[in-house]
C-alpha positions in Angstrom: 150.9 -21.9 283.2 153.2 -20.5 285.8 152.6 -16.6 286.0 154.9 -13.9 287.3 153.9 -10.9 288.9 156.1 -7.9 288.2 155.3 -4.8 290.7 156.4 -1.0 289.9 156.1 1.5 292.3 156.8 4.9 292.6 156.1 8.8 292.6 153.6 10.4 290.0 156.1 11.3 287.1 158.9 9.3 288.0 158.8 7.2 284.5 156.9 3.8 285.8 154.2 3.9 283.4 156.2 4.6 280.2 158.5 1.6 281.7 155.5 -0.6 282.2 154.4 -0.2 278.8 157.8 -0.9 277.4 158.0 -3.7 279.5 154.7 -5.1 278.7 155.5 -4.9 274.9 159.0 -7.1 275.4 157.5 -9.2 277.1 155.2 -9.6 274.2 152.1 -11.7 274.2 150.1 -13.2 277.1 151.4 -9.9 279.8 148.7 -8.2 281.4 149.6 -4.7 282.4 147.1 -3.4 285.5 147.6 0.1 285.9 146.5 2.1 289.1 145.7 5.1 287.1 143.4 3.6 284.7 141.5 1.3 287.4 141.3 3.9 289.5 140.8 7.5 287.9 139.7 5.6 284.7 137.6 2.8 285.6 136.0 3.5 288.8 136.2 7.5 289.0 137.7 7.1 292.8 140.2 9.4 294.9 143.2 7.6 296.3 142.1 7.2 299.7 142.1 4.1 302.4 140.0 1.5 301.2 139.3 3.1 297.8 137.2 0.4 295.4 140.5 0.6 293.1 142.6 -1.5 295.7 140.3 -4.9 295.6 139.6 -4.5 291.7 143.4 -4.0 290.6 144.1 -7.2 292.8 141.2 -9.3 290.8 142.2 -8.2 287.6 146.1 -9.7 288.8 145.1 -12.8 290.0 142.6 -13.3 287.0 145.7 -13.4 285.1 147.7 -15.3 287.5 148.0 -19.1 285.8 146.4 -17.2 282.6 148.7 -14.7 281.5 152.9 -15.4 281.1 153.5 -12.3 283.4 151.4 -9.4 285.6 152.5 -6.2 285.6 150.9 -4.0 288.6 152.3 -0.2 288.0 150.8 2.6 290.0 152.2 5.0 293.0 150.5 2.4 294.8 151.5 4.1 298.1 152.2 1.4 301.1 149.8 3.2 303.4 147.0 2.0 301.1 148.1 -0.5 298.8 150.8 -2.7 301.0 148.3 -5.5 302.5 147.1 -6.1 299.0 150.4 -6.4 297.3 151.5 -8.6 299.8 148.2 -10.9 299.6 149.3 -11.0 295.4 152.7 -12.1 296.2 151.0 -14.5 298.4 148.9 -15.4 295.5 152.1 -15.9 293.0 153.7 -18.0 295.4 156.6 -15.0 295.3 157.6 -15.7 291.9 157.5 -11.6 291.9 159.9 -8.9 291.0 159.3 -6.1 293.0 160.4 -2.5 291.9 160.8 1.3 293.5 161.5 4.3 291.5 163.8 6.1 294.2 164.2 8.9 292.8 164.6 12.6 294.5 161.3 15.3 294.0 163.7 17.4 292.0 164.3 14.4 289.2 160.4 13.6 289.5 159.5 17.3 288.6 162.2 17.4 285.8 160.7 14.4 284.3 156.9 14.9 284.5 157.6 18.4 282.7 158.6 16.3 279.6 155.4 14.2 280.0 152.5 14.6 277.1 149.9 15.3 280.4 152.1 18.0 282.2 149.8 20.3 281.5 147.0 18.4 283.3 148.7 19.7 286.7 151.8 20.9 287.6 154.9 21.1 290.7 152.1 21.9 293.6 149.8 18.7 292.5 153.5 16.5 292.7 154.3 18.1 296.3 150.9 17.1 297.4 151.1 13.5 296.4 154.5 13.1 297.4 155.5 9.7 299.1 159.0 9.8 300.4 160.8 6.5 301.0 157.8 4.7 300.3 159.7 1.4 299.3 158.1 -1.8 301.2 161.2 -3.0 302.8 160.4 -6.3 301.5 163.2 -8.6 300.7 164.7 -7.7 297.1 162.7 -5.2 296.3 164.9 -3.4 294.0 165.5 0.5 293.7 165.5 2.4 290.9 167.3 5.7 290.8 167.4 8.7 288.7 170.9 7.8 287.2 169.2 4.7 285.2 167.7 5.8 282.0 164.2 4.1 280.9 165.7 2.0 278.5 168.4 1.0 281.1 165.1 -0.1 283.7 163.5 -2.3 281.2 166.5 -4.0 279.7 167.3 -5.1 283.8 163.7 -5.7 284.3 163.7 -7.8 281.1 166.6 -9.6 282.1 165.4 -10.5 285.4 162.2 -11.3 285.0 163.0 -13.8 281.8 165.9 -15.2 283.7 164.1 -15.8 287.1 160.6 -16.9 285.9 159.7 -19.8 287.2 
């Protein structure tokens, strides 16, 4: 089986988990969803720091799927400084049958939209400032940007289409 690796990126709050999950569910049967939060915080109990365990786990968990699974989803902040060499090693792995994703979206949108999130109350506008990644894209050839004027639904009907149209 031919996999494909789906990669969402983006600041904490800007709507990549809720889109992953949609994502995941359309795509139905056979996806994998790997989510930085839950290896990481979850899982392993580890801060997001250089070489933090989560970075080598949530690329085994990918490329267990790879030839397994119909489609990998990797969703996370997944900042470059950290995560970059190992999402490039997993396109490697999926011979770049990848789509490659990047919530662009201003600090001012982000805050808007975490307020709305079931978890808001787990930490607030300060917590968001601190994690902040601006322009944190990979500048890797058609990576595509998502910005604040695309609703959810709008992001995983494109995704949908794309990935279901380009697979393979």
């Amino acid at each position: 089986m031919e996999s494909k690796l789906i990669i969402i990126r983006g600041n904490s709050g800007s709507g990549k988990t809720t889109v992953a999950r949609r994502l995941q569910e359309k795509l139905g049967d056979g996806t994998l969803l790997v989510s930085q939060d839950i290896v990481r915080r979850d899982m392993l109990r580890v801060r997001d720091r250089p070489g933090n365990l989560s970075v080598e786990l949530i690329q085994t968990i990918a490329e267990y799927g790879n030839g397994k699974c119909a489609y990998v989803i990797v969703e996370g902040i997944l900042g470059k400084a950290n995560y970059q060499n190992m999402l490039q090693s997993l396109l490697h792995s999926f011979d770049n049958n990848a789509d490659v994703y990047y919530f662009d979206i201003p600090f001012s949108e982000t805050v808007k939209r975490h307020e709305t999130r079931g978890n808001a109350h787990e930490f607030g506008v300060e917590k968001l400032k601190e994690w902040w990644l601006a322009n944190d894209s990979l500048g890797i050839e058609d990576e595509i940007m998502l910005t604040s004027d695309l609703t959810k639904d709008e992001i995983v009907n494109i995704m949908l289409e794309k990935s279901t149209n380009s697979k393979g």
